[in-house]
C-alpha positions in Angstrom: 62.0 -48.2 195.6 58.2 -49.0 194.8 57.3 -45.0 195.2 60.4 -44.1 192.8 58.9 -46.2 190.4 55.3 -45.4 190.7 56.7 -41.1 189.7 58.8 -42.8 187.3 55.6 -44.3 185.5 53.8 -41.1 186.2 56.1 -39.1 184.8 56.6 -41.2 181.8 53.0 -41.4 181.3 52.5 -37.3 181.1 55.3 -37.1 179.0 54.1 -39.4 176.7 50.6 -37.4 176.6 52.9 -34.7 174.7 54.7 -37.4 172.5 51.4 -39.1 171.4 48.5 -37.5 169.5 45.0 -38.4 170.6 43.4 -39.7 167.4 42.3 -36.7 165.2 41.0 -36.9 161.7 42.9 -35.2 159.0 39.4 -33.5 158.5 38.3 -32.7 162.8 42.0 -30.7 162.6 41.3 -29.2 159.2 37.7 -27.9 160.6 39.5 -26.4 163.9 42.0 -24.4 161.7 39.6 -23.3 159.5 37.5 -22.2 162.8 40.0 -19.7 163.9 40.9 -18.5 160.5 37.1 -17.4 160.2 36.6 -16.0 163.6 37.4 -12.5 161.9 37.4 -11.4 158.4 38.5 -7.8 158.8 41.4 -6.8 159.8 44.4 -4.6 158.4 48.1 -5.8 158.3 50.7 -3.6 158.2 54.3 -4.3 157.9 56.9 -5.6 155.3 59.2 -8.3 154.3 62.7 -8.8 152.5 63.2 -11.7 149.4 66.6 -12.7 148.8 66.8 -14.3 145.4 69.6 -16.8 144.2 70.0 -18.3 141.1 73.1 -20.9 140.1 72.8 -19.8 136.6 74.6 -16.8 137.5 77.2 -18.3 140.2 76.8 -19.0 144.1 77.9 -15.7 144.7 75.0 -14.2 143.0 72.1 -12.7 144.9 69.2 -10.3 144.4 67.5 -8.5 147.5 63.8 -6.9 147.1 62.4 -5.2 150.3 58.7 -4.8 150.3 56.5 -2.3 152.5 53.0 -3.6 152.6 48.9 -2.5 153.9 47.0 -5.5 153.5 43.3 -4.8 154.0 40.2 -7.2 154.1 36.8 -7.1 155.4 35.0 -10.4 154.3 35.3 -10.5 150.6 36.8 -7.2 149.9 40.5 -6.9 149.4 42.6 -3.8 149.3 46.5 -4.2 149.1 48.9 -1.3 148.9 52.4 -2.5 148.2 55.7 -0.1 147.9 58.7 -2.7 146.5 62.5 -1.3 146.4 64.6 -3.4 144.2 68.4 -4.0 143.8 69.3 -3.7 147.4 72.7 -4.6 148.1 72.1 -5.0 152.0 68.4 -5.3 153.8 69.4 -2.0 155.6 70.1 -0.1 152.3 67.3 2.0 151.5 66.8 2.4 147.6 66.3 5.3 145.3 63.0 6.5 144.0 64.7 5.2 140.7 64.6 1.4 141.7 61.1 1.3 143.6 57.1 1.2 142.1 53.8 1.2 144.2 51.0 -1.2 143.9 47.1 -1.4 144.9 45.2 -4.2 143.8 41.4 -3.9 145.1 38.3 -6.1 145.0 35.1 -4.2 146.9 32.7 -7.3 145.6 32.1 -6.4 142.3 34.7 -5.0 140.5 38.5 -4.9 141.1 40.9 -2.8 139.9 44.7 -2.9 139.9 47.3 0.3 139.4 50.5 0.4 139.2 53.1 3.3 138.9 56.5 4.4 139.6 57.7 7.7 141.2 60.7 8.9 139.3 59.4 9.1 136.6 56.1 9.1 137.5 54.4 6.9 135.3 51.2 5.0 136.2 48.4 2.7 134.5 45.1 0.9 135.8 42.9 -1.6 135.1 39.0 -2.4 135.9 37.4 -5.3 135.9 34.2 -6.8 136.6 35.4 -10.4 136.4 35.8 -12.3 139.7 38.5 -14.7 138.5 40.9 -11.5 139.3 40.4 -11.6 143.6 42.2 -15.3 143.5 45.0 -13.7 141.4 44.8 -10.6 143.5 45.4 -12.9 146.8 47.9 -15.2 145.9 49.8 -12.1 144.6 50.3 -11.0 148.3 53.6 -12.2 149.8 51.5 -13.2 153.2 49.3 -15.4 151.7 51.3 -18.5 153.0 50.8 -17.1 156.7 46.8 -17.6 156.1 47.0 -20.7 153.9 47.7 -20.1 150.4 50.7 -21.4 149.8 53.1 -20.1 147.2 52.4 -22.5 143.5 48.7 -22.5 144.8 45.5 -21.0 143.9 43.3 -21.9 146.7 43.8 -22.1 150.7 45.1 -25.5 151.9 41.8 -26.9 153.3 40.2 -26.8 149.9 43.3 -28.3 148.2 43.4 -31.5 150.9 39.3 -31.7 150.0 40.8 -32.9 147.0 43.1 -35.4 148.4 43.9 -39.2 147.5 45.8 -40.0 150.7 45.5 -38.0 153.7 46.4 -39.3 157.5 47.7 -37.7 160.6 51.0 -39.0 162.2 50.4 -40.9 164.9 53.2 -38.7 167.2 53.3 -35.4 167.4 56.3 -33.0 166.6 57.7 -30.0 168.1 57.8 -26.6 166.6 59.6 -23.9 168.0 59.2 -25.7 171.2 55.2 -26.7 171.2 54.1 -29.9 170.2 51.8 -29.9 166.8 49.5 -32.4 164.9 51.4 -33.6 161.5 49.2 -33.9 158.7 50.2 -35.9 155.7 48.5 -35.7 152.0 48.9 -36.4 148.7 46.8 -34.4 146.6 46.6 -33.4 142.3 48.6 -30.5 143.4 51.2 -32.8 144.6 52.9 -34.1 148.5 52.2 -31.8 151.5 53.1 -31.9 155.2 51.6 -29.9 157.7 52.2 -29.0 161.6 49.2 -28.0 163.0 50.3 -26.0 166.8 47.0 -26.3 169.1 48.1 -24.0 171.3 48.0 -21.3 169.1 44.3 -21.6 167.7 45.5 -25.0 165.1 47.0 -22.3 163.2 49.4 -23.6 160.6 53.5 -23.8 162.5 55.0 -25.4 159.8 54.5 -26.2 156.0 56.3 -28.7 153.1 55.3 -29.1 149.7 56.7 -30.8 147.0 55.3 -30.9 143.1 56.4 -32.3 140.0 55.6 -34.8 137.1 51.8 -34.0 137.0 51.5 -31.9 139.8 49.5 -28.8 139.7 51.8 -25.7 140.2 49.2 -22.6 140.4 47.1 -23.0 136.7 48.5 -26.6 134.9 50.8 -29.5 135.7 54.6 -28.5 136.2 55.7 -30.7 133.0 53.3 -28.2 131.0 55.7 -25.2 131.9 57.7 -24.7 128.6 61.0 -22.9 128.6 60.9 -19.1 127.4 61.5 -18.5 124.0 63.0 -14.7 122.8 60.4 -13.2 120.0 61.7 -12.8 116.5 63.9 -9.5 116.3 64.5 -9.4 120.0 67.9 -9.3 121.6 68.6 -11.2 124.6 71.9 -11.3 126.7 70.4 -13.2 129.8 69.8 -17.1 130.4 66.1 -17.9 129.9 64.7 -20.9 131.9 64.3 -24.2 130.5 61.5 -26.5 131.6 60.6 -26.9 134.6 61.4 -30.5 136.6 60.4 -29.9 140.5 59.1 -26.9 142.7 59.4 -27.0 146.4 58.0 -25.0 149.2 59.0 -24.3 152.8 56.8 -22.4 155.6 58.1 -21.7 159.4 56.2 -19.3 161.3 58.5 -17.8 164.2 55.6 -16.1 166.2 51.9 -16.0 166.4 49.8 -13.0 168.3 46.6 -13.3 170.2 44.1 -10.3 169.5 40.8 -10.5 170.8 41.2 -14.6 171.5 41.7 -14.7 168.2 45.2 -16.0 167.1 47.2 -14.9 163.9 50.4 -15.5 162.4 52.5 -12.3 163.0 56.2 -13.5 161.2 57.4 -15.9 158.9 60.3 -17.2 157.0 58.8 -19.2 153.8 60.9 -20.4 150.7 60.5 -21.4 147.4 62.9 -23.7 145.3 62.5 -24.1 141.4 64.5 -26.4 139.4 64.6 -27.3 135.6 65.3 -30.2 133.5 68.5 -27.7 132.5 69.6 -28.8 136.4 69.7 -25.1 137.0 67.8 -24.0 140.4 66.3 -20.5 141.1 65.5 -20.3 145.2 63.4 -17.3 146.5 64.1 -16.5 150.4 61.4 -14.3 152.4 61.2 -13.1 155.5 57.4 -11.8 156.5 57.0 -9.6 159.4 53.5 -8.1 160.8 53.8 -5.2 162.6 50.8 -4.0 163.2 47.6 -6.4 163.5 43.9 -3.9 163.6 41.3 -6.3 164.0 38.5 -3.6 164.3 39.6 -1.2 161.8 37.7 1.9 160.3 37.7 1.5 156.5 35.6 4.1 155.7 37.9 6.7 157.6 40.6 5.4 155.2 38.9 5.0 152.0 39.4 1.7 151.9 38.1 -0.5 148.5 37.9 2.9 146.8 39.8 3.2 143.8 41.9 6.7 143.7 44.5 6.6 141.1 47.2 9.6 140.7 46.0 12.3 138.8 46.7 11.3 134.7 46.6 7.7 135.0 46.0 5.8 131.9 42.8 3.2 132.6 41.7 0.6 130.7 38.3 -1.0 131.2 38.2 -4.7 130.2 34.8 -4.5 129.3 35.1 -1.6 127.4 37.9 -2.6 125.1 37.7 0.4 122.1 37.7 3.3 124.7 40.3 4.0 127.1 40.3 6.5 130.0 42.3 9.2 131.9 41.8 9.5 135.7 41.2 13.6 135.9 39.8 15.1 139.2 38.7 11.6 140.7 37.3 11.0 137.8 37.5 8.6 134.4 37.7 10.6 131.0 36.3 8.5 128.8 39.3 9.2 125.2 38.3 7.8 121.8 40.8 4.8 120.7 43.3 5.5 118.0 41.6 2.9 116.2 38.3 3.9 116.0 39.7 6.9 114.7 41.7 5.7 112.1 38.0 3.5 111.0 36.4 6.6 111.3 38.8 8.5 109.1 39.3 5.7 106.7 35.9 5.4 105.8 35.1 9.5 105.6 38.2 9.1 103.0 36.6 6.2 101.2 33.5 8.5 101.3 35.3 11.4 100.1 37.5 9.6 96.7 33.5 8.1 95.9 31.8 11.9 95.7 34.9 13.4 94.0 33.9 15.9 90.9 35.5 15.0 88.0 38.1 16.6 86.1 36.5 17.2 82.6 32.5 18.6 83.5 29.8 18.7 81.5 29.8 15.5 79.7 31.6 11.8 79.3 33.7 11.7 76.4 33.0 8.8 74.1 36.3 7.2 74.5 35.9 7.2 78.1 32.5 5.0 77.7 32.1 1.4 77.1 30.4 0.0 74.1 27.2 -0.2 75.7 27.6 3.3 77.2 28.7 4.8 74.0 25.4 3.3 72.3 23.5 4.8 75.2 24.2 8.5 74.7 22.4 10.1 72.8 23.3 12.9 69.9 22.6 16.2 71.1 22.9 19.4 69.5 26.8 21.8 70.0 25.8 23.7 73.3 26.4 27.9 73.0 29.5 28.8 75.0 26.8 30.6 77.5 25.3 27.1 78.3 28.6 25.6 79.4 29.7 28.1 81.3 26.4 28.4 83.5 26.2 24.6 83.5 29.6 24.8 84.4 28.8 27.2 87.5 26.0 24.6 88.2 28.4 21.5 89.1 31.3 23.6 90.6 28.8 25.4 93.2 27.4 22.1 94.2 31.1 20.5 94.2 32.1 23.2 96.8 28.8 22.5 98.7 29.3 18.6 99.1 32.7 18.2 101.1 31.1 20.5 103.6 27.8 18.4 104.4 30.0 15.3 104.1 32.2 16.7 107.0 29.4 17.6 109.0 27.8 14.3 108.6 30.7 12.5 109.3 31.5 14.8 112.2 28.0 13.5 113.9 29.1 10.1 112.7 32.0 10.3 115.4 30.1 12.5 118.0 27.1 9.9 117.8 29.3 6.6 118.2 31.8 7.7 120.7 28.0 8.9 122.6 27.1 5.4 122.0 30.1 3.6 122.8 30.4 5.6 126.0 27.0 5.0 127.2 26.6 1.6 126.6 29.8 0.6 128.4 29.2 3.1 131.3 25.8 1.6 132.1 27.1 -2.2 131.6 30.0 -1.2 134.3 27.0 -0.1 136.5 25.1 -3.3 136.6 
C-alpha cells in the first residue's frame, strides 16, 4: 500500500512538472523566441493561403473567398514578395479567370524599394520607386504570413518590440496545452492594446498561439482605433454599397497547426489566423485565413533567381517619388525617362505668353495719335509726309524681321524644353544614385 503510494506521488509529481511553469520572465521567453527567429534571415517561402471574408451588413449568408499564391523572399534586410491573388471564388477549389486575378511584387534590396502591380487580362501594370525606408514596414505587414513570424495583423512592428513597450506584462504561472504540447502564456497590456501569447518550447519558443484585443485608445497599425472615421463618398460620386462607420473594437486570433525543423532551426509551416472588426454602427466585418507553407529553402540562391531586382513587364508606367515632374516607361529593362503633361503645358503656356508679347502690329510704320496717351501724343514729334517709296521699303523692313522673329523664338524655346527636361533628368537620375 506504501509502494502504491510512493508511484502515486511520483507520478503526480512529473505530471505536475508539465502543469507548472518554472518561473520565466516575460522578457528570458521573449529573448529565447527572438533567438530562433534570428538564427536565419534568408530563406524563401513558397506556398499560398485562402481568406474567407463575412460581413453582417450584407446577411449571414454572405461570404467572399480570395485565394492567394505567394514567393516570399528575404535575406537579412531585403525583401522580395511575388503575390498572384484570384478573387470572387465561389468555392476554394474553384480556380478563377484571368479576369478576376492581379500579380504583385513589392521589393526592398536596402536602399530602394519598389512596388508593381498589374493585371493580365487586360494587361495593365504600374510601379513605383522609392528611396524612403518607411515603405519595407508597409511592405512586410502587407504579407499575409506576417503573423506566422510575429507581426500581427493591426500592427506595425514584431511582437517583441510592441511588449518592450508594455505597462503590464507577466507569465501565467501554469502552463497550457496547444495542439497537444504544453506552452508558456504570456500576458501584456501594452499602448497597442491586451495580448496573450502561448509560447511552445518544444518547437524553438516559437509563437503556438496568439490573442489580441484593441479598442478605446489602442493603437491599430498608425493611430488609436477611436481616430478611424467612417468613409465618406466624394461630392459627385455614386455609391450603392454600405460604407463603414467608426470603428469600436478589433480583434485578432493566431493558431499555428504545424511547425517544421530545417537545419535545427524551427519555423511555422501553417496557420489559421482571424481578424474581427466591429463599428460603433454594431455591424462586424471578420476576415478568415488559412496560411500554408509548402516549401521552406533555407539556403537559397538569389542571384540565380534575380531576386531584389526590379523587372517590370515590358510598358509599365513608373513613377519615381523623388522625381515627381517626370514619369517613366519600363522599355527593354530599362526606365524611359517621359516629360510630364505639366511641364508641357508650363512650357507651352509661357512660349504663348512669349509669342502675344512680340506680336507685329496691325497698322506699321507709325502709332496713330489717337492711339497715344496725352503724354505720348506730346512726345511725338512732327515729321515731314513720307514719299510712298519710303513706306513701302520701311514697310518690307518690319515684315522681313516679323517673319524672322517667330522662328528664333521657336528655336529658343525649343532649347528651353531640351535643356530642362536635360536638367530635370539628370539631376533626379544622380539623386536616385546616391
Amino acid at each position: 500500500m506504501k509502494k502504491n503510494k510512493i508511484v502515486t506521488a511520483i507520478i503526480l509529481a512529473l505530471s505536475l512538472k508539465f502543469v507548472y511553469a518554472e518561473y520565466i520572465t516575460p522578457e528570458q521567453l521573449l529573448e529565447r523566441y527572438e533567438v530562433n527567429r534570428n538564427l536565419n534571415r534568408s530563406f524563401i517561402f513558397k506556398g499560398e493561403d485562402l481568406e474567407e471574408t463575412k460581413d453582417t451588413a450584407y446577411g449571414d449568408e454572405y461570404r467572399g473567398l480570395v485565394l492567394t499564391e505567394y514567393e516570399f523572399r528575404i535575406d537579412v534586410e531585403r525583401i522580395d514578395i511575388i503575390t498572384n491573388t484570384y478573387f470572387n471564388l465561389q468555392n476554394p477549389e474553384e480556380t478563377a479567370s484571368a479576369e478576376h486575378s492581379s500579380k504583385v511584387r513589392n521589393i526592398w534590396d536596402g536602399t530602394t524599394s519598389s512596388y508593381c502591380s498589374y493585371k493580365i487580362a487586360p494587361r495593365v501594370s504600374q510601379a513605383v520607386i522609392s528611396k524612403q525606408k518607411k515603405n519595407i514596414t508597409n511592405l512586410v505587414t502587407g504579407y499575409t504570413g506576417a503573423p506566422l513570424d510575429g507581426i500581427f495583423t493591426g500592427d506595425r512592428q514584431p511582437i517583441d518590440i510592441v511588449f518592450s513597450e508594455a505597462s503590464d506584462i507577466d507569465v501565467r504561472p501554469e502552463m497550457e496545452k496547444v495542439n497537444g504540447f504544453n506552452c508558456y502564456v504570456i500576458d501584456a497590456v501594452t499602448p497597442y492594446g491586451k495580448y496573450n501569447l502561448w509560447i511552445d518550447p518544444e518547437h524553438g519558443y516559437n509563437i503556438a498561439k496568439a490573442k489580441v484585443h484593441k479598442s478605446g485608445s489602442d493603437i491599430l497599425y498608425d493611430k488609436p482605433i477611436n481616430q478611424y472615421e467612417a468613409q465618406s463618398v466624394p461630392k459627385g460620386l455614386k455609391y450603392n454599397g454600405i460604407l463603414f462607420n467608426k470603428r469600436s473594437e478589433f480583434f485578432f486570433e493566431l493558431n499555428v497547426i504545424e511547425f517544421q525543423k530545417i537545419n535545427n532551426v524551427w519555423f511555422p509551416a501553417e496557420a489559421s489566423f482571424q481578424t474581427e472588426n466591429r463599428y460603433v454602427d454594431g455591424r462586424i466585418v471578420c476576415y478568415k485565413t488559412h496560411h500554408k507553407r509548402t516549401n521552406i529553402d533555407p539556403n537559397p540562391d538569389f542571384e540565380a533567381i534575380a531576386a531584389f531586382v526590379p523587372d517590370f513587364p515590358e510598358g509599365t508606367r513608373v513613377y519615381i517619388e523623388e522625381a515627381p515632374g517626370i514619369n517613366y516607361t519600363w522599355q527593354n529593362g530599362k526606365l524611359i525617362a517621359d516629360v510630364d503633361n505639366f511641364v508641357i503645358e508650363q512650357l507651352d503656356k509661357a512660349a504663348q505668353e512669349i509669342m502675344d508679347e512680340e506680336s507685329v502690329p496691325t497698322k506699321l510704320g507709325s502709332v496713330s495719335k489717337t492711339d497715344a496717351s496725352d503724354d505720348e501724343t506730346d512726345s511725338i514729334p512732327d515729321t515731314q509726309p513720307e514719299t510712298h517709296a519710303d513706306i513701302s521699303e520701311a514697310q518690307r523692313d518690319i515684315l522681313s524681321q516679323s517673319h524672322a522673329l517667330p522662328v528664333i523664338v521657336l528655336i529658343l524655346i525649343g532649347l528651353l524644353i531640351i535643356g530642362v527636361v536635360g536638367w530635370l533628368v539628370f539631376s533626379k537620375l544622380r539623386t536616385l544614385e546616391k
